[in-house]
VOKOL-977305 format. One record per residue: residue number from 1; residue in one letter; x, z, y of N, C-alpha, C in turn. Coordinates in steps of 0.001 Angstrom, whole numbers, plus 500000, padded with zeros to 6 digits. Example, Ala and Ser with C-alpha at 12.3 -4.5 7.8 and 13.67 -1.06 7.14 Angstrom:
[1 'a' [513190 507800 494310] [512300 507800 495500] [513200 507800 496700]];
[2 's' [512850 507080 497750] [513670 507140 498940] [512900 507870 500030]];
END
This chain:
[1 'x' [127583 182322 513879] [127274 180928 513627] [128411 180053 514082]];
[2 'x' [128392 178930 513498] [129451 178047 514133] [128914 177339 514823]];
[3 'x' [130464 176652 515630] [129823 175840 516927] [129135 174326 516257]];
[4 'x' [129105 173946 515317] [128413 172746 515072] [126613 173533 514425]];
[5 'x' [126832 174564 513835] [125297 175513 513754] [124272 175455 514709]];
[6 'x' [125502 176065 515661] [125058 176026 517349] [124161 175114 518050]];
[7 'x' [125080 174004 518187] [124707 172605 518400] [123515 171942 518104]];
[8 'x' [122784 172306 516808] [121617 172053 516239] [120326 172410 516612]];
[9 'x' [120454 173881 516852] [119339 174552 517672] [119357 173953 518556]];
[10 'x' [117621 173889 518853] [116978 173868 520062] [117141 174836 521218]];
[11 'x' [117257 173660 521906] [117106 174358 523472] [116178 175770 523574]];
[12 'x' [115717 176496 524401] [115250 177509 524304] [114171 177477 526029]];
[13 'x' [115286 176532 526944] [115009 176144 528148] [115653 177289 528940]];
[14 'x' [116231 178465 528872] [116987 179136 529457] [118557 179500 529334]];
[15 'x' [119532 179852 530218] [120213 180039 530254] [120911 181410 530503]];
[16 'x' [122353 181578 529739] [122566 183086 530182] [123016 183299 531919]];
[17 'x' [122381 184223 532344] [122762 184747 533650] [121940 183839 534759]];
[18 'x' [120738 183364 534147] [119509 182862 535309] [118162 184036 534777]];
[19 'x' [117839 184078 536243] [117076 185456 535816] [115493 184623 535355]];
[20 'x' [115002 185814 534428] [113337 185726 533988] [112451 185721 535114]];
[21 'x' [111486 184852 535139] [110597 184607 536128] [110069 185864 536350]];
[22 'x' [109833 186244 537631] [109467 188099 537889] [107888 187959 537815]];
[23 'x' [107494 186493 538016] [106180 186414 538196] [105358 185979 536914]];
[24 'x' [105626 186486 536023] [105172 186606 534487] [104401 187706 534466]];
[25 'x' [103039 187770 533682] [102104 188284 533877] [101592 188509 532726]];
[26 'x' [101345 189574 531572] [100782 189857 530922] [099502 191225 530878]];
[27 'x' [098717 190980 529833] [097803 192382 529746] [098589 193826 529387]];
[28 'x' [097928 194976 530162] [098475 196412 530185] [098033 196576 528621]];
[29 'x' [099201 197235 528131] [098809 197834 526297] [097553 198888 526070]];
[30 'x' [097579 199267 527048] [096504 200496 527255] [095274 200071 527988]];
[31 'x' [094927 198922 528144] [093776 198019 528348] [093545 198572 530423]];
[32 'x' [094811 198737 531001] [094436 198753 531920] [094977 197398 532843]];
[33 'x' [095332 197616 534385] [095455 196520 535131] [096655 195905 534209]];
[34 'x' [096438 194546 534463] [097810 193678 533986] [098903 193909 534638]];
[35 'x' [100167 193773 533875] [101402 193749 534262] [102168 192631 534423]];
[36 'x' [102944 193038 535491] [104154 191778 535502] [106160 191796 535375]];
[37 'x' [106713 191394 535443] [108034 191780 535276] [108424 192623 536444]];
[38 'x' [108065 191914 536994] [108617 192674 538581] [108028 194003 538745]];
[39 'x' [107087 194331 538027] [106827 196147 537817] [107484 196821 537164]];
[40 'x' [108579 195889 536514] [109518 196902 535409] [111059 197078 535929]];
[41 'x' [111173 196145 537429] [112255 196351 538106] [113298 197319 538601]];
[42 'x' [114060 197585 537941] [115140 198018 537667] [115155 199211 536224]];
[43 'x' [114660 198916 535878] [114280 199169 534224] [114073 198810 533013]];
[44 'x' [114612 198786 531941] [114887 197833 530777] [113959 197904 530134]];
[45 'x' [113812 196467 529797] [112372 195970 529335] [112844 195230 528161]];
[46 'x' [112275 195562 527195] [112046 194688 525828] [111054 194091 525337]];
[47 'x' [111110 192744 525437] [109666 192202 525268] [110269 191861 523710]];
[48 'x' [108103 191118 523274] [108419 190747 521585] [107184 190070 521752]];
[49 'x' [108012 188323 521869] [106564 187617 522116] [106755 187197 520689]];
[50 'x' [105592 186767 520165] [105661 185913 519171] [103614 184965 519199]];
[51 'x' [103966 184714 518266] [102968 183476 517957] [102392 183749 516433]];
[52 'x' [101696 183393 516346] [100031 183766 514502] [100094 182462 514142]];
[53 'x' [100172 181364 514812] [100131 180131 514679] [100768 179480 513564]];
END
């Protein structure tokens, strides 16, 4: 993209190299206890939020 492309987009509210809140909390896929980031610590995590809306 170019830097005037760039420019257009919205904010996102984060920045590169500030870390993800550890205290984010979602439901276990397997319908057990909920999870949080900080259980996936030091292990790569790929999230895929999206929205139906």
């Amino acid at each position: 993209m170019s830097t005037s492309a760039t420019s257009q987009l919205p904010s996102s509210g984060f920045e590169a190299g500030i870390q993800f809140p550890r205290d984010l909390s979602f439901p276990a896929v397997d319908g057990g206890e909920p999870k949080t980031i900080a259980d996936f610590a030091g292990q790569k995590l790929v999230l895929h939020i999206f929205a139906s809306w």
